[in-house]
N, CA, C, O and CB atoms as a CASP TS submission, in Angstrom:
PFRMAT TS
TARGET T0000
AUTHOR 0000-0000-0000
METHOD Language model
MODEL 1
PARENT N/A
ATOM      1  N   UNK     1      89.755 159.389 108.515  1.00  0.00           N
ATOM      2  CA  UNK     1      89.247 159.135 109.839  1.00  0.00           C
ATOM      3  C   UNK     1      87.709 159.166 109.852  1.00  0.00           C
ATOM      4  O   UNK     1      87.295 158.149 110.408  1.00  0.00           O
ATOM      5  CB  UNK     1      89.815 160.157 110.819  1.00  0.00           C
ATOM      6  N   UNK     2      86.692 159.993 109.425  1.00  0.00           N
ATOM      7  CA  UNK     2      85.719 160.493 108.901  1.00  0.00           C
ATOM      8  C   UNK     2      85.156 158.973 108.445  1.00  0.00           C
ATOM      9  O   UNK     2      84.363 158.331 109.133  1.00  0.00           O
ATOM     10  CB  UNK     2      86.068 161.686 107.825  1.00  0.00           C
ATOM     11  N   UNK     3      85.676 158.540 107.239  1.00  0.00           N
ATOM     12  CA  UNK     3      85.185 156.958 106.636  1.00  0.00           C
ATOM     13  C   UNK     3      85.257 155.843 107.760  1.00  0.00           C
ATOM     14  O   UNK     3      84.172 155.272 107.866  1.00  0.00           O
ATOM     15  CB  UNK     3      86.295 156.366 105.302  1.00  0.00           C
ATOM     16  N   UNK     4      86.322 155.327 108.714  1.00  0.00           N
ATOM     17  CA  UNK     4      85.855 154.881 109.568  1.00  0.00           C
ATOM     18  C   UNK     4      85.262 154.751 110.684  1.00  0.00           C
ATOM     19  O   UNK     4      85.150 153.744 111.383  1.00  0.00           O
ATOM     20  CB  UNK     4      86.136 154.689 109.569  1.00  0.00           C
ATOM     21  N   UNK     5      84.853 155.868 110.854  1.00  0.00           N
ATOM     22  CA  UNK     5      83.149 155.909 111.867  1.00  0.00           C
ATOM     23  C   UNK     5      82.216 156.234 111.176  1.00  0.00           C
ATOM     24  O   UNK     5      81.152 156.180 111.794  1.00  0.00           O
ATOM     25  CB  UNK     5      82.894 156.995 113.117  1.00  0.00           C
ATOM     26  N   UNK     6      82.084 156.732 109.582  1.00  0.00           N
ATOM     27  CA  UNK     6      81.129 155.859 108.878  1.00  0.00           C
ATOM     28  C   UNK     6      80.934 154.367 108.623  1.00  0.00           C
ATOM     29  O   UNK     6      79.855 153.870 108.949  1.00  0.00           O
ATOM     30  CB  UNK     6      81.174 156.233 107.885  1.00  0.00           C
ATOM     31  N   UNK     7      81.640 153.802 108.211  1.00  0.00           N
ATOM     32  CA  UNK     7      81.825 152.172 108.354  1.00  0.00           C
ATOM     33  C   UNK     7      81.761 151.393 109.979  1.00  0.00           C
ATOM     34  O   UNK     7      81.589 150.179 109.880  1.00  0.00           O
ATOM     35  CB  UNK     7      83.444 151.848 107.701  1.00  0.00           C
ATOM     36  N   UNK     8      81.854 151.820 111.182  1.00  0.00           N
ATOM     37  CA  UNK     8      81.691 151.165 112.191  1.00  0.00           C
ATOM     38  C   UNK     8      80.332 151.851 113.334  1.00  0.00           C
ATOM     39  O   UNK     8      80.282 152.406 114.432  1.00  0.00           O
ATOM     40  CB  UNK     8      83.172 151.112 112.729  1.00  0.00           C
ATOM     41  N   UNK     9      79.227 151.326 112.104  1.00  0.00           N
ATOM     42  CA  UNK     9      78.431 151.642 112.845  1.00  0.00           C
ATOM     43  C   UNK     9      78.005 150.639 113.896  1.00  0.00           C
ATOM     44  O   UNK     9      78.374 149.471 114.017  1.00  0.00           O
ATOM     45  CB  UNK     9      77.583 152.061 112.154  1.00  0.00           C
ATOM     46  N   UNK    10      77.261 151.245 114.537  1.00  0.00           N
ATOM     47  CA  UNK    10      76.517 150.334 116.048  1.00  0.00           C
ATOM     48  C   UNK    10      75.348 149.536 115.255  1.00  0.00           C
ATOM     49  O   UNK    10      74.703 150.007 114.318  1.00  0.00           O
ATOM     50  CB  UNK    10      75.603 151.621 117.610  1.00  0.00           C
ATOM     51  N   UNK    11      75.169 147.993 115.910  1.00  0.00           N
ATOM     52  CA  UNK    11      73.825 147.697 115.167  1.00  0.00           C
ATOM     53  C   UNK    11      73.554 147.270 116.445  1.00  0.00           C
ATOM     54  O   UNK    11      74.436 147.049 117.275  1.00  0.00           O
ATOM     55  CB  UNK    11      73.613 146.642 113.766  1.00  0.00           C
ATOM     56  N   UNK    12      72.316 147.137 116.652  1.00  0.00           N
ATOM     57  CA  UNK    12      71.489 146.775 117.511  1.00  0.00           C
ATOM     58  C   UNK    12      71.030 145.400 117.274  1.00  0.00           C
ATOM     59  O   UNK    12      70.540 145.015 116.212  1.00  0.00           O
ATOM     60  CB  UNK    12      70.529 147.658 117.562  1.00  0.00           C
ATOM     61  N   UNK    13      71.205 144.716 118.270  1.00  0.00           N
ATOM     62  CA  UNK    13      70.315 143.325 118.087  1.00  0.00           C
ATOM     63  C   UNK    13      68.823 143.166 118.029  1.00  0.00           C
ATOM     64  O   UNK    13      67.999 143.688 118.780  1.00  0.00           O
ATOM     65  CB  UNK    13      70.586 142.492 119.140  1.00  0.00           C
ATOM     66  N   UNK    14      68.571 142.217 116.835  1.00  0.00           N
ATOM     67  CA  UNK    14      66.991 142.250 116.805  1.00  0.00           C
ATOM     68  C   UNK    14      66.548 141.476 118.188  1.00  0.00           C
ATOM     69  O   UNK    14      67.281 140.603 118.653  1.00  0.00           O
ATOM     70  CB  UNK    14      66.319 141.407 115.319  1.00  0.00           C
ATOM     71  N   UNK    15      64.791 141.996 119.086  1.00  0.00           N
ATOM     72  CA  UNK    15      64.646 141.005 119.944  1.00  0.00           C
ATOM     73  C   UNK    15      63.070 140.545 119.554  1.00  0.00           C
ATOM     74  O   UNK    15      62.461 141.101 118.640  1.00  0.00           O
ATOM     75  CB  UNK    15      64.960 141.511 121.512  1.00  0.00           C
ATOM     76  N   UNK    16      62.642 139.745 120.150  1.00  0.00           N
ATOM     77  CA  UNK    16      61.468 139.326 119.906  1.00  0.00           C
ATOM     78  C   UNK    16      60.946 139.414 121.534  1.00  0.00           C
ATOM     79  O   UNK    16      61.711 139.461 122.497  1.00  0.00           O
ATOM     80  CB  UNK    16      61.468 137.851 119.075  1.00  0.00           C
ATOM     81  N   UNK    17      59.275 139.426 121.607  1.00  0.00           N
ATOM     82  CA  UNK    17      58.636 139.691 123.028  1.00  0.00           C
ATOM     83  C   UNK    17      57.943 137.946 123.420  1.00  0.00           C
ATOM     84  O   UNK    17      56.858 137.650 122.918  1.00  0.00           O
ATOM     85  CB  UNK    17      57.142 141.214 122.866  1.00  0.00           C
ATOM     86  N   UNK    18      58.430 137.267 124.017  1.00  0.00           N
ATOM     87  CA  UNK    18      57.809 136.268 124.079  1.00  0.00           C
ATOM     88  C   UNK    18      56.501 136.041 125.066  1.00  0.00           C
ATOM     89  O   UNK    18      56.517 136.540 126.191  1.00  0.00           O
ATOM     90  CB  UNK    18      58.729 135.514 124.259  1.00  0.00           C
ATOM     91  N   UNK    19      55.209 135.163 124.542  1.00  0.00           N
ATOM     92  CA  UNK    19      54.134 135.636 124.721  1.00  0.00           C
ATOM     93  C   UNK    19      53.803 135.187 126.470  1.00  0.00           C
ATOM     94  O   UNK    19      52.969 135.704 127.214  1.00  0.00           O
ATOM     95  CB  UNK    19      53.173 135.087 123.504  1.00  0.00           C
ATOM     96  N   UNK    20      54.741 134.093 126.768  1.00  0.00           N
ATOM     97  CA  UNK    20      54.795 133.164 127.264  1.00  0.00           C
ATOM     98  C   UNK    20      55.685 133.774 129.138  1.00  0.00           C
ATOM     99  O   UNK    20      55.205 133.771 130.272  1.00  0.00           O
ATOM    100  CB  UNK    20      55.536 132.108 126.031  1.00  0.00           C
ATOM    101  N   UNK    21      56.597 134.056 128.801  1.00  0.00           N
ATOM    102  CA  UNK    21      57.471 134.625 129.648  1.00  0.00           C
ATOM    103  C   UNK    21      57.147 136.389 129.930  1.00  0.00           C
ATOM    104  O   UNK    21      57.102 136.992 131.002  1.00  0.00           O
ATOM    105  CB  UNK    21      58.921 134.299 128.970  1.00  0.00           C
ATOM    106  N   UNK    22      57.041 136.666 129.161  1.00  0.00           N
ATOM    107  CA  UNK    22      56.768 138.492 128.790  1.00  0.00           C
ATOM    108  C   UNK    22      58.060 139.190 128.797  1.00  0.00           C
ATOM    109  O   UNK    22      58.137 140.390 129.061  1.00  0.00           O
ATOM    110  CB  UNK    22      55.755 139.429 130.062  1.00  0.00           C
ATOM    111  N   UNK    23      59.292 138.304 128.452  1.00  0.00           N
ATOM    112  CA  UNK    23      60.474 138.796 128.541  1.00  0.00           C
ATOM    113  C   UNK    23      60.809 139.440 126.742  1.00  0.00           C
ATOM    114  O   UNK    23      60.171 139.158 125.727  1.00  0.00           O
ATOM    115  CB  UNK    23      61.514 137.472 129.216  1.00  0.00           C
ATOM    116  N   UNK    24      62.105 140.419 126.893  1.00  0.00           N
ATOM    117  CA  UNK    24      62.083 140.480 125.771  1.00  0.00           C
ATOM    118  C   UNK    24      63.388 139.644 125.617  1.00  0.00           C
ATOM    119  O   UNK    24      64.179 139.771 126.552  1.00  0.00           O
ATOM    120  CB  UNK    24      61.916 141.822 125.252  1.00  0.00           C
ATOM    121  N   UNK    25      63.844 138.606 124.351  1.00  0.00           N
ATOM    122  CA  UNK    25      64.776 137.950 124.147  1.00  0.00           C
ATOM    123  C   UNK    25      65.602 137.772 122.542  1.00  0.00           C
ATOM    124  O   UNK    25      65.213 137.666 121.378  1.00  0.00           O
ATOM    125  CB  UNK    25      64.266 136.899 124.680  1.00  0.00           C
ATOM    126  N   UNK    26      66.232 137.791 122.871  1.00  0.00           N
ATOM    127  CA  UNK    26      67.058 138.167 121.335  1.00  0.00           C
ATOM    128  C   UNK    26      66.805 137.069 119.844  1.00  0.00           C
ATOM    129  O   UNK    26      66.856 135.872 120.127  1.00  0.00           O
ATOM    130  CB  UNK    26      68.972 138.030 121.743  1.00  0.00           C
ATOM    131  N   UNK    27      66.607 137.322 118.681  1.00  0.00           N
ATOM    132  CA  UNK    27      65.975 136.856 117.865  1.00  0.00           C
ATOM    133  C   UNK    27      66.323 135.202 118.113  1.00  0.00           C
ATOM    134  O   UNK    27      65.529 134.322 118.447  1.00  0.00           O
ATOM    135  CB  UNK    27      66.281 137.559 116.564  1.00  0.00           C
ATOM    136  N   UNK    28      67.637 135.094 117.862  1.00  0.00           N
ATOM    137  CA  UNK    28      67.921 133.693 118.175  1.00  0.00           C
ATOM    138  C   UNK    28      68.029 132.801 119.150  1.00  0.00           C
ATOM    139  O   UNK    28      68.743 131.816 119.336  1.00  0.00           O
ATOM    140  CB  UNK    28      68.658 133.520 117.885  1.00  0.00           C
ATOM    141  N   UNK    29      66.773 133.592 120.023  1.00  0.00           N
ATOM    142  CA  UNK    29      66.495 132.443 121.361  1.00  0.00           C
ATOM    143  C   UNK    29      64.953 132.153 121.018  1.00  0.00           C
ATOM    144  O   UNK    29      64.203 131.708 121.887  1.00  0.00           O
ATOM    145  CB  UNK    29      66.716 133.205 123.293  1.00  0.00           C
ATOM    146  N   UNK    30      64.525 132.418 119.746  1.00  0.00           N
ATOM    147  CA  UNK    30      63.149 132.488 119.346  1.00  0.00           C
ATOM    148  C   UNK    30      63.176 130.891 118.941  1.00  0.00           C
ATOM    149  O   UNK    30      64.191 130.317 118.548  1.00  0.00           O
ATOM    150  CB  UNK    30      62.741 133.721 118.059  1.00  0.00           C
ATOM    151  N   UNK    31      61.902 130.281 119.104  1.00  0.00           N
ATOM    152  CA  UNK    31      61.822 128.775 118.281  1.00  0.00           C
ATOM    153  C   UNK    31      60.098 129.184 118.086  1.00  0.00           C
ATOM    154  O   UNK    31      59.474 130.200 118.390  1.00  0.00           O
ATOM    155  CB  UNK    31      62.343 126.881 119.450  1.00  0.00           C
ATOM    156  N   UNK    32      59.756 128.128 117.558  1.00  0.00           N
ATOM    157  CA  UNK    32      58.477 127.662 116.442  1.00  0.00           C
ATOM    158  C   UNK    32      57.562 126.417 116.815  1.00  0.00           C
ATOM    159  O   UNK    32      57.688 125.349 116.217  1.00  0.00           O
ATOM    160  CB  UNK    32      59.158 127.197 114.927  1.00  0.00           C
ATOM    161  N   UNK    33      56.915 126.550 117.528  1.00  0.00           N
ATOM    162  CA  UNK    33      55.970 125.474 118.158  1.00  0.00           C
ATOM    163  C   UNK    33      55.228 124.598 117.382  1.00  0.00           C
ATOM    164  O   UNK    33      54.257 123.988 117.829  1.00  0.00           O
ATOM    165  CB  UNK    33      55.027 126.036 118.918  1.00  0.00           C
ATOM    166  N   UNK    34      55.564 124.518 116.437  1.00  0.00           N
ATOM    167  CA  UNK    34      54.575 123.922 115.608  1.00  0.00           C
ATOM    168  C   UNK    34      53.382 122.385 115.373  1.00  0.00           C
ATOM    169  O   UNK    34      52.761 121.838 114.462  1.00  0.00           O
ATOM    170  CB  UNK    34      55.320 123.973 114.793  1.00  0.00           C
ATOM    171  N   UNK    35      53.607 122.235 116.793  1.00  0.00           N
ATOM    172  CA  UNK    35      52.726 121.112 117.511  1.00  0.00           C
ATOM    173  C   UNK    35      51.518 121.488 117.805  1.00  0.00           C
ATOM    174  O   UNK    35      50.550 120.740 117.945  1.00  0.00           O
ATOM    175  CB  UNK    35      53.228 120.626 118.743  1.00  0.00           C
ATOM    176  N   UNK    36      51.538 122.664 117.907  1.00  0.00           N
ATOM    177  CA  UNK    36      50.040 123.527 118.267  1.00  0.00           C
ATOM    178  C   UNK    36      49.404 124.480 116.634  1.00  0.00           C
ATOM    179  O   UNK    36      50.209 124.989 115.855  1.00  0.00           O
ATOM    180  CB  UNK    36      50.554 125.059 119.866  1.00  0.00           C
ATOM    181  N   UNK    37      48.286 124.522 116.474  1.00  0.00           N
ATOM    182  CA  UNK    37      47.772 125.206 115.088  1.00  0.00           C
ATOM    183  C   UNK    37      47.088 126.333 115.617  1.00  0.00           C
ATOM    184  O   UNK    37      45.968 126.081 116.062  1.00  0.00           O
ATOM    185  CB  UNK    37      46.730 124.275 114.079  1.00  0.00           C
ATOM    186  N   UNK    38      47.402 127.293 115.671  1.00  0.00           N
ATOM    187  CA  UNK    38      48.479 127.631 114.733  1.00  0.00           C
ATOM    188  C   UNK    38      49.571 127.998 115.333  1.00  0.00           C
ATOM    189  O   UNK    38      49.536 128.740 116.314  1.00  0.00           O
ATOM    190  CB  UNK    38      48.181 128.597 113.859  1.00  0.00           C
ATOM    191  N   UNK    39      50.645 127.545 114.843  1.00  0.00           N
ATOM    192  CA  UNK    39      52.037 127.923 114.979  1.00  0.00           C
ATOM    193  C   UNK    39      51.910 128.997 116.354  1.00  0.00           C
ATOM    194  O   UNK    39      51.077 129.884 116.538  1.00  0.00           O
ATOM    195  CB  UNK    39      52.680 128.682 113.414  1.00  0.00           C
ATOM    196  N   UNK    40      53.015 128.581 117.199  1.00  0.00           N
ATOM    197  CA  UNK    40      53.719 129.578 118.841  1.00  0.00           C
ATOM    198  C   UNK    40      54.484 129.761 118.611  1.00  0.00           C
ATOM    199  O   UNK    40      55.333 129.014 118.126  1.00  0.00           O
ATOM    200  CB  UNK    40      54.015 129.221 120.267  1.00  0.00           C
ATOM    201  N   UNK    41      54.563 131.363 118.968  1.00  0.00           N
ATOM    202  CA  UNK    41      56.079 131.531 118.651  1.00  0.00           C
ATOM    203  C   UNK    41      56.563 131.673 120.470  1.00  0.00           C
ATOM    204  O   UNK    41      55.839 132.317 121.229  1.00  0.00           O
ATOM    205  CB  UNK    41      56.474 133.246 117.409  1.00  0.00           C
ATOM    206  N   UNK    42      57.648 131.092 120.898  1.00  0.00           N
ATOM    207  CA  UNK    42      57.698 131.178 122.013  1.00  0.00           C
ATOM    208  C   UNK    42      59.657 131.514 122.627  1.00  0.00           C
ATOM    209  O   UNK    42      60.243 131.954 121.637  1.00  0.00           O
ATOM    210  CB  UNK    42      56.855 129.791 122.404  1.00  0.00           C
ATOM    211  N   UNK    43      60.172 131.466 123.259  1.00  0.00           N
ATOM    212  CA  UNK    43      61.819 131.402 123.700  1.00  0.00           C
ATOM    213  C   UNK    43      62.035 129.895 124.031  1.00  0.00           C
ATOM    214  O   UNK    43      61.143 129.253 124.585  1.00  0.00           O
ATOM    215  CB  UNK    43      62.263 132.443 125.211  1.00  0.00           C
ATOM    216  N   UNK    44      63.036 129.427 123.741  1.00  0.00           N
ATOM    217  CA  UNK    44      63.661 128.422 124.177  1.00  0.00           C
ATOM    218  C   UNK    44      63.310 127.803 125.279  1.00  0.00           C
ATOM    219  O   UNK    44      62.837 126.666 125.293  1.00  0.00           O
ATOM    220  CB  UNK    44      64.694 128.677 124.260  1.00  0.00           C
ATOM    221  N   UNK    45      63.516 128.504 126.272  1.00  0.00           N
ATOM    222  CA  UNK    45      63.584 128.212 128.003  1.00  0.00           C
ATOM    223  C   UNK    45      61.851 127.654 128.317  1.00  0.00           C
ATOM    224  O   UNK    45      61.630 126.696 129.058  1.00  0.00           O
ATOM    225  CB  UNK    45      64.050 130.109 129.134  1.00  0.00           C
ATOM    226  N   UNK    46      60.328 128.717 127.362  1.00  0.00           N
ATOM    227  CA  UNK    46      59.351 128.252 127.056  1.00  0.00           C
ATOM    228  C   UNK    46      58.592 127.353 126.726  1.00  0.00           C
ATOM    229  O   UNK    46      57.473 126.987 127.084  1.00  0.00           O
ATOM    230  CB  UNK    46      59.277 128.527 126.753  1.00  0.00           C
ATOM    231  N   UNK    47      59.488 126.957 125.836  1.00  0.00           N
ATOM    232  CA  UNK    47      59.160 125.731 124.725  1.00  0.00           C
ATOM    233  C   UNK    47      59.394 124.904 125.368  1.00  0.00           C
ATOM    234  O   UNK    47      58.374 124.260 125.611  1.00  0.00           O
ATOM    235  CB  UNK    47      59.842 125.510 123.421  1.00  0.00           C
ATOM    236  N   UNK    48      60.903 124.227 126.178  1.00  0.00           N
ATOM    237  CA  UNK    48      61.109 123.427 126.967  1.00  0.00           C
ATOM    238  C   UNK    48      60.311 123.188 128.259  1.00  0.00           C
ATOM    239  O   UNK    48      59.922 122.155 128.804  1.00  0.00           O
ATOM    240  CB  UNK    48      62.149 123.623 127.117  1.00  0.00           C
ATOM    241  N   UNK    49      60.257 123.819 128.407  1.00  0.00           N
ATOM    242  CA  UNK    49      58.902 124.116 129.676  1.00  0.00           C
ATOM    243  C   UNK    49      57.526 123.779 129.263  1.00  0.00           C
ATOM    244  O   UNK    49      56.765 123.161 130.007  1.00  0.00           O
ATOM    245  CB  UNK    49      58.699 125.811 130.116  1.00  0.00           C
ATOM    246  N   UNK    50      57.226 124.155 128.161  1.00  0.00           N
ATOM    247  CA  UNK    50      55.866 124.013 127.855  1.00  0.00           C
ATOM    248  C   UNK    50      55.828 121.956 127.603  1.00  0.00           C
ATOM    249  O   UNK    50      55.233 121.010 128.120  1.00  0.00           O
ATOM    250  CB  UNK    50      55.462 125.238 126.190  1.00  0.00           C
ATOM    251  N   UNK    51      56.856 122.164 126.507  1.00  0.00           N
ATOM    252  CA  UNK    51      57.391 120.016 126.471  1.00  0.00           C
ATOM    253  C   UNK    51      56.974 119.401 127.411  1.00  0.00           C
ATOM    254  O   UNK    51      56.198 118.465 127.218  1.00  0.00           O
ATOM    255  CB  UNK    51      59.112 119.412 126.657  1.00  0.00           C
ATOM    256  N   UNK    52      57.359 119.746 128.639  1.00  0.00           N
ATOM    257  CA  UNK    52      57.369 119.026 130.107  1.00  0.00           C
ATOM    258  C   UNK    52      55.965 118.803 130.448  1.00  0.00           C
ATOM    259  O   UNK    52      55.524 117.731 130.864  1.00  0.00           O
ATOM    260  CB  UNK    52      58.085 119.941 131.347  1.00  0.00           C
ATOM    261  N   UNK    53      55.276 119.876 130.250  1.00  0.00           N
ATOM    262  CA  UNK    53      54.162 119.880 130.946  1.00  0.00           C
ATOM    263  C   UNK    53      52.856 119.168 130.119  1.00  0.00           C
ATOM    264  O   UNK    53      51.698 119.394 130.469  1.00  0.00           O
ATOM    265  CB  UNK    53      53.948 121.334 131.324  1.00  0.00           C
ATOM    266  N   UNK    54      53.169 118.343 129.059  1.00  0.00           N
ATOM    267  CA  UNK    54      52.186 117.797 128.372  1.00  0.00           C
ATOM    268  C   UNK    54      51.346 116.555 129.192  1.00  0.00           C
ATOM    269  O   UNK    54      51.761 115.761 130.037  1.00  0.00           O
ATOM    270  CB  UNK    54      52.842 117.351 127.095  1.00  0.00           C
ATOM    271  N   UNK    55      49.929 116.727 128.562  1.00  0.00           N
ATOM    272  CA  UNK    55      49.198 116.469 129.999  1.00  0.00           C
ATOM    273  C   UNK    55      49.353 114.179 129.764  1.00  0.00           C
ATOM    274  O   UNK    55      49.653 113.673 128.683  1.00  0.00           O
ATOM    275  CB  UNK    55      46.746 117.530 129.943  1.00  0.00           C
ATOM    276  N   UNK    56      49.151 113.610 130.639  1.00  0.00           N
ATOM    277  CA  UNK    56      49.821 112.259 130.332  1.00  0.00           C
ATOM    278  C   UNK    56      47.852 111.039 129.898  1.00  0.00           C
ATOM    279  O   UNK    56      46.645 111.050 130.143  1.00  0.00           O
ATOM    280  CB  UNK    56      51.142 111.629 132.418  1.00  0.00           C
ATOM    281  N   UNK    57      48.576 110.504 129.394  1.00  0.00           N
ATOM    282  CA  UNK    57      47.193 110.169 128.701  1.00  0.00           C
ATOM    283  C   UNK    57      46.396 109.691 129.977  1.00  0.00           C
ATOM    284  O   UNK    57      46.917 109.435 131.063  1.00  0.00           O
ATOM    285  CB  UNK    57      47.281 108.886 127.387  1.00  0.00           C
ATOM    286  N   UNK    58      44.729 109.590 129.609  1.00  0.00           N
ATOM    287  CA  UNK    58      43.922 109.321 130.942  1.00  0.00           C
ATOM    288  C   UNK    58      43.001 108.521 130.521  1.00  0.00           C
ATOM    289  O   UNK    58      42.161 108.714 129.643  1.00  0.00           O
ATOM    290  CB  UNK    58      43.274 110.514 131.695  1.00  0.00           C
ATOM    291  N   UNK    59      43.269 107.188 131.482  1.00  0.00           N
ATOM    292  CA  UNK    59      42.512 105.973 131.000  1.00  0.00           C
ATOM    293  C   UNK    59      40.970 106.540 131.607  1.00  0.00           C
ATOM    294  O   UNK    59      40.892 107.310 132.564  1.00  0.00           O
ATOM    295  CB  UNK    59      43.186 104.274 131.740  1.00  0.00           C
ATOM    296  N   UNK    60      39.905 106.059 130.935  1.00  0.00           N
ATOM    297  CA  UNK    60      38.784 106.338 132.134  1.00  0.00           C
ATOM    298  C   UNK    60      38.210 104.893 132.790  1.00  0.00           C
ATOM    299  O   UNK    60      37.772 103.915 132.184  1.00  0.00           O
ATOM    300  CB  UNK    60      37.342 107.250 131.423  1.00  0.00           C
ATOM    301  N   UNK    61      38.351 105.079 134.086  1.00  0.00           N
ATOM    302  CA  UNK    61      37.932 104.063 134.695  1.00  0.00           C
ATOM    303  C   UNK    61      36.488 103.673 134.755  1.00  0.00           C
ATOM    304  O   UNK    61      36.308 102.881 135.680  1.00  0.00           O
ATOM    305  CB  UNK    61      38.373 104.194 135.769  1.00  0.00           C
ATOM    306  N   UNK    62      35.638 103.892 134.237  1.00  0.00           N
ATOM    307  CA  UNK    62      33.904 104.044 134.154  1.00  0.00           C
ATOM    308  C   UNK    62      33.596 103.264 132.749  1.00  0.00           C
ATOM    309  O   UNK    62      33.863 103.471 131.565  1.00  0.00           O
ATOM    310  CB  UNK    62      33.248 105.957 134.052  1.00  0.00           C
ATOM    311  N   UNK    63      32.804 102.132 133.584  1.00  0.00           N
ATOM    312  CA  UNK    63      32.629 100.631 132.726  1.00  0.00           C
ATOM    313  C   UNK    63      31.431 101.383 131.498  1.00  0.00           C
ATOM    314  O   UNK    63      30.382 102.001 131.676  1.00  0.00           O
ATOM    315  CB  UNK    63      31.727  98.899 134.026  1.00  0.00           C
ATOM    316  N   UNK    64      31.967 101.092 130.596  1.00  0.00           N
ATOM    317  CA  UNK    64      30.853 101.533 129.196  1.00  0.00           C
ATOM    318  C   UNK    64      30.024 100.276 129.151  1.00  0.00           C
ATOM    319  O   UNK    64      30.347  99.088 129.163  1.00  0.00           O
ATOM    320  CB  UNK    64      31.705 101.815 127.396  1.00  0.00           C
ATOM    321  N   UNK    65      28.516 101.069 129.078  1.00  0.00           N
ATOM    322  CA  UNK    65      27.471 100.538 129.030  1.00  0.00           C
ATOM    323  C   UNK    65      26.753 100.998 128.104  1.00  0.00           C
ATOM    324  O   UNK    65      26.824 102.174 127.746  1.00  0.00           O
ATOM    325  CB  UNK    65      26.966 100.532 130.005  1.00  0.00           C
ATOM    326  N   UNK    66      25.663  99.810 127.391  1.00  0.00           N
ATOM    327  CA  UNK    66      24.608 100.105 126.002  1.00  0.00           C
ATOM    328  C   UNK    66      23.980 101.232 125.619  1.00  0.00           C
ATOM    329  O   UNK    66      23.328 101.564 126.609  1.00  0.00           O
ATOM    330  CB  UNK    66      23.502  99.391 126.004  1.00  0.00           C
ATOM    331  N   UNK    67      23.797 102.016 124.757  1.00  0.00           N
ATOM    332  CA  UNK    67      23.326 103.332 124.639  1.00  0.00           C
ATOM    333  C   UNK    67      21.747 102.877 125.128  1.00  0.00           C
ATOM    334  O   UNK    67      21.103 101.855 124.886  1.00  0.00           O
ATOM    335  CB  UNK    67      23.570 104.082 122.971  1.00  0.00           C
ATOM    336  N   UNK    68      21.430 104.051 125.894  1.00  0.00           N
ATOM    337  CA  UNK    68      20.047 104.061 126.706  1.00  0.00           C
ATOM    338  C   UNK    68      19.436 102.812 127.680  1.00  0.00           C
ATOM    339  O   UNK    68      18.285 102.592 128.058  1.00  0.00           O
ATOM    340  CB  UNK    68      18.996 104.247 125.630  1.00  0.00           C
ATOM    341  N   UNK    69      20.895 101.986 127.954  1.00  0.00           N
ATOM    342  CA  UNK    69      20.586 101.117 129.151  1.00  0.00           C
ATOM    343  C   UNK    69      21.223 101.948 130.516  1.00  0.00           C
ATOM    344  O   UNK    69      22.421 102.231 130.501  1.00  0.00           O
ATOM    345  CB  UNK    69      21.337  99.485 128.919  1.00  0.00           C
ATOM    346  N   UNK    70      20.662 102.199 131.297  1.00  0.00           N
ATOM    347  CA  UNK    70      20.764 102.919 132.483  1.00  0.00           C
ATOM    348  C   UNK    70      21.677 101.687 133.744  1.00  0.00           C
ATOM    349  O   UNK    70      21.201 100.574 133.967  1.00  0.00           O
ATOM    350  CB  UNK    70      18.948 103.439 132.931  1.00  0.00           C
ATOM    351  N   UNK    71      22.766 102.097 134.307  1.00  0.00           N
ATOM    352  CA  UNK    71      23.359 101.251 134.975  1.00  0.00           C
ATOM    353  C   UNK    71      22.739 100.631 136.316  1.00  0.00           C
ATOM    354  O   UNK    71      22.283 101.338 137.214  1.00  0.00           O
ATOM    355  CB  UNK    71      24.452 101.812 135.149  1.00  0.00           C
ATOM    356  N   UNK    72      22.764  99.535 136.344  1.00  0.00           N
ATOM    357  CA  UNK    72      22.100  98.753 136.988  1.00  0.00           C
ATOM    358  C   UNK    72      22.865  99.402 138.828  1.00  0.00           C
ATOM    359  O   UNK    72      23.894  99.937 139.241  1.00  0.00           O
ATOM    360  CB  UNK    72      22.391  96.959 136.261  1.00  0.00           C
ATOM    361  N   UNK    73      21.486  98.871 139.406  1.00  0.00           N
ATOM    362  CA  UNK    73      21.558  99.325 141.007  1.00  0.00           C
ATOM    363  C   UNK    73      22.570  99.207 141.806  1.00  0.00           C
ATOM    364  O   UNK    73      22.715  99.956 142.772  1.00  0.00           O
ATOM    365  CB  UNK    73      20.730  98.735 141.758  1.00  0.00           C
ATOM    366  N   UNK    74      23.361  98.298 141.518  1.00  0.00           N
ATOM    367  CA  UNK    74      24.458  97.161 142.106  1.00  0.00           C
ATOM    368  C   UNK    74      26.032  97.986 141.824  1.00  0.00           C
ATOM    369  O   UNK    74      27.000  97.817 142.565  1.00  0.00           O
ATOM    370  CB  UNK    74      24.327  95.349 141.021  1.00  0.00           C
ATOM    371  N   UNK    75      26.037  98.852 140.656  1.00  0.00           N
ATOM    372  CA  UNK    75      26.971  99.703 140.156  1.00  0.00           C
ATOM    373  C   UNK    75      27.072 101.013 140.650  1.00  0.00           C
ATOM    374  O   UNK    75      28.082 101.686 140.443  1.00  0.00           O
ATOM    375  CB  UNK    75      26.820  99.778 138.941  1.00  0.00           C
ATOM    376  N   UNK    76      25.796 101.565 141.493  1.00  0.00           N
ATOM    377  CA  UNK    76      26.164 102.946 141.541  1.00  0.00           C
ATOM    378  C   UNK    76      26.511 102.393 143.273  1.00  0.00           C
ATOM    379  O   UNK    76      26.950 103.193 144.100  1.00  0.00           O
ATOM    380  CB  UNK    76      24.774 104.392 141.030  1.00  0.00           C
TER
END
């Protein structure tokens, strides 16, 4: 009897602190950002979230003109 509650011990799940959320979440909700240098470590729910929010490209509307020609009167 003795040997099996040596053999059935309790383990604890590993967690990780994500930097992002400030939650603590269990190892395998951890992912690897590796779009950013250096490497995020962030949770799932994070990462997806962070995906979304990538900023969308930005045309600039402001006519390029000659280096050290000053834009004419008619433009501003």
């Amino acid at each position: 009897m003795a040997k099996e509650k040596a053999t059935k011990e309790t383990t604890k799940e590993i967690t990780f602190h994500c930097k992002f959320c400030g939650e603590s979440k269990p190892i395998s909700d951890m992912t690897f950002m590796t779009r950013y240098f250096p490497v995020l470590v962030a949770c799932r729910n994070c990462d997806k979230t962070l995906e979304s929010l990538k900023p969308e490209e930005v045309t600039p509307e402001v006519e390029e003109t000659a280096e050290g020609e000053a834009p004419s009167e008619s433009e501003t």
